[in-house]
C-alpha positions as CSV (number, residue, x, y, z in Angstrom):
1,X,154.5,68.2,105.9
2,X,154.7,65.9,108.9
3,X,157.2,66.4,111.3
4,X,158.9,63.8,113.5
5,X,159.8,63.3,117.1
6,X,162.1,61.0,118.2
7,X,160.5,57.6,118.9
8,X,163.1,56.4,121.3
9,X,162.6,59.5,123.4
10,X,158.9,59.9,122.9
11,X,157.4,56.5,122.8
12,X,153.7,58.2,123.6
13,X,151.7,61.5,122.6
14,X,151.1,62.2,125.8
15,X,155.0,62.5,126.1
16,X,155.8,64.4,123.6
17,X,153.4,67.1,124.6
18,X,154.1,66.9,128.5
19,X,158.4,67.5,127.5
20,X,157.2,70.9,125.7
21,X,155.2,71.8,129.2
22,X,157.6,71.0,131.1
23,X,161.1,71.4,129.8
24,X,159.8,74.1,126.8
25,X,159.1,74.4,123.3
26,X,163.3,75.4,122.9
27,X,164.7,72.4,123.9
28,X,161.9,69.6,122.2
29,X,164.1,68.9,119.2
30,X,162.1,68.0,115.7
31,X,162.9,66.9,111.9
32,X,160.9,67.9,109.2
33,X,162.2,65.2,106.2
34,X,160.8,67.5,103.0
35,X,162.5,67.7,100.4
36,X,161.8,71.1,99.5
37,X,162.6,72.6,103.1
38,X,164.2,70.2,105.3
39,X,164.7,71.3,108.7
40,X,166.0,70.1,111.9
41,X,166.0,71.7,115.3
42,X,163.3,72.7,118.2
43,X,159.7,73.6,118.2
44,X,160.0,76.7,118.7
45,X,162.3,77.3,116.1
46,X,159.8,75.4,114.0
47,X,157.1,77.8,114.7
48,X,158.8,80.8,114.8
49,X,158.2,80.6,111.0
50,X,155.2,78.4,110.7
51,X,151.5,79.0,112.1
52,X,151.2,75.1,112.9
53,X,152.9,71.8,112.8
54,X,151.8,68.1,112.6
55,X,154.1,65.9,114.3
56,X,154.1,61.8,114.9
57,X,156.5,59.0,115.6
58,X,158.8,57.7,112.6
59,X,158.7,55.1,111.3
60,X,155.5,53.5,113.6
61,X,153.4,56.5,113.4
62,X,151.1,55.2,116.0
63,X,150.7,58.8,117.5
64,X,149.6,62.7,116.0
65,X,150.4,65.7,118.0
66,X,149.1,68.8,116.5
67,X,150.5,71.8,117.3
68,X,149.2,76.2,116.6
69,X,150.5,79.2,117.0
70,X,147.8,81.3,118.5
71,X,147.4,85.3,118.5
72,X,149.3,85.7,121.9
73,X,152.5,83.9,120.8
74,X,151.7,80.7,123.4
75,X,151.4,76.9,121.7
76,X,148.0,75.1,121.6
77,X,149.1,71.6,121.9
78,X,146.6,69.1,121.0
């Protein structure tokens, strides 16, 4: 499932990724909308129990941020 980062907040990619860089993966707050496992909280609470994570802008969707888990615990943000 697609997450979602505020729109208001983060009106660009480039944004989104640059808050987790510099103010950390604990305080980038995210909402995953499924039905079957709703969720709402920070990426790194996200990932603690996912390998990786697709997140865009609701409701424009004009931007995909695409985020891993690698080996060594650290994000790959893309």
């Amino acid at each position: 499932m697609t997450c979602i980062a505020n729109a208001e907040k983060y009106k660009t990619k480039k944004s989104f990724l640059e808050a987790i860089k510099t103010q950390g993966a604990d305080k980038v707050r995210i909402e995953d909308p499924s039905i079957v496992a709703p969720f709402y909280g920070t990426v790194a609470q996200y990932m603690a129990n996912h390998k990786s994570m697709t997140v865009t802008n609701h409701p424009k969707r004009s931007w995909y941020a695409a985020i891993e888990l690698k080996a060594d615990g650290t994000l790959k943000l893309s």
